[in-house]
N, C-alpha and C positions, 0 to 999 in steps of 0.2 A: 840748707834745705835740700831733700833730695826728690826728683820728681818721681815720684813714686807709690801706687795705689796704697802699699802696705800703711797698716797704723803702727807705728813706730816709731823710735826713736834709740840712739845708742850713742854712748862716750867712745870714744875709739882719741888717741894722745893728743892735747890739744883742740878739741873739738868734741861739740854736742853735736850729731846729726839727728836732725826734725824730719821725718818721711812727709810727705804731703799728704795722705790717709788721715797720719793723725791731725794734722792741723784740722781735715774735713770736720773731725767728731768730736774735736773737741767746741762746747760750748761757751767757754765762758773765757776769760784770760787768766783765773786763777788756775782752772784743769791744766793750759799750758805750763803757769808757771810750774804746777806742783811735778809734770812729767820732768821740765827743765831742772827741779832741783834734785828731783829724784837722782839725773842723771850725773849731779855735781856731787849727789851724796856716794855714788862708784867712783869718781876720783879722791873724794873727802879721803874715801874708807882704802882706797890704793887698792881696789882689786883687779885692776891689770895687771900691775907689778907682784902682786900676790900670786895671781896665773901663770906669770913666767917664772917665778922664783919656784912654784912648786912641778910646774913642767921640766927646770932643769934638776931639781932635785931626782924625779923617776927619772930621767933620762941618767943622772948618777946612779942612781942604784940599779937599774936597768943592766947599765956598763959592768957594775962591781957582779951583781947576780949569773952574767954571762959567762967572764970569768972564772966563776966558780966552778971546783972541781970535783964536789960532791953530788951525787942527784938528784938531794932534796934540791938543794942552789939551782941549779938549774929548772927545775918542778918550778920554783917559786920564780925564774926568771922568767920562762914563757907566761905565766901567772901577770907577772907585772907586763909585758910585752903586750900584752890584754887591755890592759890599764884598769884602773877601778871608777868605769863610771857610775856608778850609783854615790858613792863617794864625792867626785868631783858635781857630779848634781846635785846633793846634798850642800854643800861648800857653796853652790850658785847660790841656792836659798836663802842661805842664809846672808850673804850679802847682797841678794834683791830686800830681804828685811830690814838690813840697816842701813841700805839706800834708801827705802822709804822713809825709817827713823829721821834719817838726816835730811830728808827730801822734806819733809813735814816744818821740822826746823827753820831750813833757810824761807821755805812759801811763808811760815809765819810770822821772821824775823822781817821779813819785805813787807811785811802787810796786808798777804793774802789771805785769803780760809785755804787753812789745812785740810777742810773737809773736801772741796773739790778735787782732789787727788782719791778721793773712796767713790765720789761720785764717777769719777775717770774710771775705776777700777769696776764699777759697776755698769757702764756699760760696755766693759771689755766682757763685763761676764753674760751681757746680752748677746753676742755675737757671738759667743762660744762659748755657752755654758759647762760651768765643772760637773766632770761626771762624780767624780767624788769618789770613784775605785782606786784604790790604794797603789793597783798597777799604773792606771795614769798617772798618780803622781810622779812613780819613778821615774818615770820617762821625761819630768818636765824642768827645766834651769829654773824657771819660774813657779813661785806656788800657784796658788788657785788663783783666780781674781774673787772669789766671794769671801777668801779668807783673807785678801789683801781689806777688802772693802772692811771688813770687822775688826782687822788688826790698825788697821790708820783710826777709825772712829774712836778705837777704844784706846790708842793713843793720843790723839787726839783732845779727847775727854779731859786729857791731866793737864792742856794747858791755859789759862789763865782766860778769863773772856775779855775780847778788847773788840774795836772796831776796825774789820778784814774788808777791802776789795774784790770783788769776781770779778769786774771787768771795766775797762777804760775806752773812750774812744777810737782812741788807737787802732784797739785789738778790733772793735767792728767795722774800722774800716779795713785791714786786713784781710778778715772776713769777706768780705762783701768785694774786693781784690780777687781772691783766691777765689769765690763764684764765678766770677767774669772769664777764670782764665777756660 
């Protein structure tokens, strides 16, 4: 856990870090869990390793386009020297979506409701609501959170109805910890 207002949380090698923001808002022990799987579902899916495989890849072609002793090659090396982020933003997205996928998965395969991770997602979109302008999007690693909240529900929907947990003792005395401090 990191003591620290933001709500958040990140996989970084070996490690889930919990911000203490987000433990504040989140309500229930399934929101926890579902952010927690989410962030098992970025190691599930190896998008770290994905990140450095394709940073050393531009940095290859980077090297080869430098090289080059044509002027288009060069045109296209300052070009990449640029980087493509819309690209690489695009690429975030879409593995924030199948960390939710997978995020959904493991909270359901534990026992929880998969829906408290839309619930989560929907009060992220209280605090910062999406504008919905096309240009914000490009600018975001993360999609929207009101399209998260749609996209988990209506996955959601396909799995099977059983009897899920939100919360255990435990987590309210946690809770009720983390006021104190």
């Amino acid at each position: 856990m990191l003591d620290s207002a933001t709500v958040n949380a990140q996989t970084t090698p070996g490690f889930i870090v919990v911000y203490r923001g987000l433990l504040e808002i989140v309500s229930s022990e399934a929101e926890l869990v579902g952010v927690l799987a989410h962030e098992m579902g970025h190691t599930i899916g190896h998008h770290a390793g994905k990140a450095v495989t394709k940073s050393v890849q531009n940095q290859q072609t980077l090297a080869s386009l430098k090289q080059s002793r044509s002027g288009f090659g060069k045109f296209l090396a300052a070009l990449t020297a640029l980087g493509n982020p819309l690209g690489e933003l695009s690429f975030s997205r879409d593995q924030e979506a199948q960390a939710d996928r997978l995020g959904i998965h493991i909270a359901y395969d534990a026992g929880y409701d998969p829906k408290a991770l839309a619930a989560l997602f929907q009060k992220f979109e209280g605090m910062a609501p999406s504008s919905r302008k096309s240009w914000d999007l490009m600018a975001r690693t993360h999609p929207f959170s009101i399209d998260r909240v749609n996209a988990v529900n209506d996955y959601v929907a396909l799995l099977p109805d059983r009897p899920v947990r939100q919360s255990s003792p435990a987590f309210d005395r946690i809770k009720m910890r983390l006021r104190a401090l």
